[in-house]
Structures are given as structure tokens and as C-alpha cells.
C-alpha positions as CSV (number, residue, x, y, z in Angstrom):
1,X,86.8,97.5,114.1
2,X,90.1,95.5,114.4
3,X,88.3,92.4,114.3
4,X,86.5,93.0,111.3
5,X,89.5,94.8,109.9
6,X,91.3,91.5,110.3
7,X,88.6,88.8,109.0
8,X,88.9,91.6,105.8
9,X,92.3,90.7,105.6
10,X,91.8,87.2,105.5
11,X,88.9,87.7,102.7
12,X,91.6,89.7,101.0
13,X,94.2,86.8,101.2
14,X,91.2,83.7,100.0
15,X,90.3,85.9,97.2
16,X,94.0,86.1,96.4
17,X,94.7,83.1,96.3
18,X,92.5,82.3,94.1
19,X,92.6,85.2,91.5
20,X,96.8,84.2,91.7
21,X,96.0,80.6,90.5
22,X,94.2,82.1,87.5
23,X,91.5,80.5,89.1
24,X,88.3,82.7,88.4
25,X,85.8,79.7,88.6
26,X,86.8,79.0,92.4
27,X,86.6,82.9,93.2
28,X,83.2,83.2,91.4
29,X,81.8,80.1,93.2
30,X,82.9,81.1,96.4
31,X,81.4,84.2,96.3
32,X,78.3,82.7,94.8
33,X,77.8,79.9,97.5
34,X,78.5,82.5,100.7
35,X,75.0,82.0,102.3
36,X,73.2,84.6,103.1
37,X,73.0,84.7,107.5
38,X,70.6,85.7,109.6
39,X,72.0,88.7,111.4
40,X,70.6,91.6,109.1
41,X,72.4,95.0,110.3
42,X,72.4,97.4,107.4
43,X,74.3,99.6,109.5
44,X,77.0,97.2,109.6
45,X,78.0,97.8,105.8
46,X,79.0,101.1,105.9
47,X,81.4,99.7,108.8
48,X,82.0,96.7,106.9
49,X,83.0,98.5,103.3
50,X,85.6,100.8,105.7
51,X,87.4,97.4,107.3
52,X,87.8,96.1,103.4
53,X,89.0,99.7,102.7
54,X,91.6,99.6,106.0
55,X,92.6,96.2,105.3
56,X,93.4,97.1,101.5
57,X,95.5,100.1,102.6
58,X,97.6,97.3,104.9
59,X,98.1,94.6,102.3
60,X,101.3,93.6,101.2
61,X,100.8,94.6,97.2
62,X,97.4,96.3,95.3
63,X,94.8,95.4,95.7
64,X,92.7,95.3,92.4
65,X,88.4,95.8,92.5
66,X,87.5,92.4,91.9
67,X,89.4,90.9,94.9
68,X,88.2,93.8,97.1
69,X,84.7,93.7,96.0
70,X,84.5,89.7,95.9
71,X,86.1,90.0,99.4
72,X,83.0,92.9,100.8
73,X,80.6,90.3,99.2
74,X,81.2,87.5,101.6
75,X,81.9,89.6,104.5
76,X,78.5,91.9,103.9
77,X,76.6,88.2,103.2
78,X,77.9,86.8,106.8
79,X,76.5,89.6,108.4
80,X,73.6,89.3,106.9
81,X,73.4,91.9,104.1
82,X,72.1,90.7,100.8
83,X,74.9,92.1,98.9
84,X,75.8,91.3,95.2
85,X,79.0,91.4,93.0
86,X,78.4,93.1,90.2
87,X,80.8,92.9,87.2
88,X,81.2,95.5,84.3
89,X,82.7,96.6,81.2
90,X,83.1,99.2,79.1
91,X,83.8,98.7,75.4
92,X,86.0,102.0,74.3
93,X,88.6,101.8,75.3
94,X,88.2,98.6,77.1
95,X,88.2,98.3,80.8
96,X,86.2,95.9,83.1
97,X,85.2,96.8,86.7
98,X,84.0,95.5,89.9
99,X,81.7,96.7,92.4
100,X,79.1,95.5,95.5
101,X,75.7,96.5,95.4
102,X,72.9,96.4,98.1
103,X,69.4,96.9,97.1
104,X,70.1,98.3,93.8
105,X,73.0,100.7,95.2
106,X,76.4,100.9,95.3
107,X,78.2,100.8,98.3
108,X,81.8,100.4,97.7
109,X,82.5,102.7,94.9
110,X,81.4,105.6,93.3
111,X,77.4,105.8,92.9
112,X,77.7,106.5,89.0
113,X,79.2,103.1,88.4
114,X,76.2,101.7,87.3
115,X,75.9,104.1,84.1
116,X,79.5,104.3,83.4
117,X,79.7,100.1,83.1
118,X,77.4,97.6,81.4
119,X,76.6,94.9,83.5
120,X,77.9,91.6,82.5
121,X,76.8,89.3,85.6
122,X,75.6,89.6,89.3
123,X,76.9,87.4,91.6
């Protein structure tokens, strides 16, 4: 778990870097490009999801959805899980959200997210 923990924190600090920059675009292509690999281990997202969650909890200043979630995305996709970004809003009173699903589920947030955000995009 400390090993994973720590290539969270490192997804933490790329995602970071770019959201920082003002830099969407780069964030949203590097989460788009991260291929998918060959080690499928659904079991490994719950594990996965907790190591973004630890390494959150360590990181020097908040950590807001969108870096979180884009970070889950790359780690869930390099172990093989098909996950997706999936981007929301909400119209009244305006709020947008981020969250990572897997097969049509959510799996780093609360399950309702789906009906409480429109979708905008899918990464």
C-alpha cells in the first residue's frame, strides 16, 4: 500500500502542475492518452481509490475533485482498469464536479453522483 500510496502522490503532484498553470488542455490530454494496460485486477480499484484517498490526506494543501479524480484515472488505467473521468455540473446554483467511473459506476465518490450532475464529458 505504500508504494501505491506514493505513485498517488506523484499523480497528485503531475495533475497539479498542470491545473496550477491554468493548464486544463495538458491535464485533459494526459488523462485521455493514459493507455489502457494489460494487467486487469478489478480488485485493485478499491485498493487503488484508498491510496488516492491516503495520499490526499498527506498533501501539502487541498486537494480539489478534478485533480484527485484525473489522478485515480491514470493510476486505475495502468493497472489495467478501464476507468473514465467523468465531468459534471449542476446549473442552480452552479457547481461543477468530478468523479471516476468503472463500468457505469462510481468508484470514488458517492454513488448518487450521476443523478445529482449532468454530464458534460467522459474522458
Amino acid at each position: 500500500m505504500f508504494i501505491l500510496a506514493c505513485r498517488a502522490y506523484f499523480q497528485l503532484i503531475q495533475m497539479d502542475l498542470c491545473l496550477s498553470r491554468g493548464d486544463f488542455a495538458v491535464m485533459y490530454e494526459r488523462v485521455r492518452c493514459e493507455r489502457l494496460r494489460n494487467r486487469a485486477n478489478m480488485n485493485a480499484a478499491e485498493g487503488i481509490c484508498r491510496a488516492v484517498d491516503i495520499a490526499s490526506v498527506w498533501y501539502w494543501k487541498q486537494v480539489p475533485c478534478l485533480q484527485r479524480s484525473a489522478a485515480t484515472t491514470c493510476l486505475l488505467r495502468r493497472y489495467g482498469i478501464a476507468a473514465q473521468l467523468v465531468i459534471g455540473v449542476e446549473s442552480r446554483p452552479f457547481r461543477a464536479h468530478a468523479w471516476v467511473e468503472v463500468s457505469g459506476r462510481v468508484i470514488n465518490d458517492k454513488s448518487y453522483m450521476r443523478e445529482m450532475y449532468t454530464v458534460l464529458d467522459r474522458c
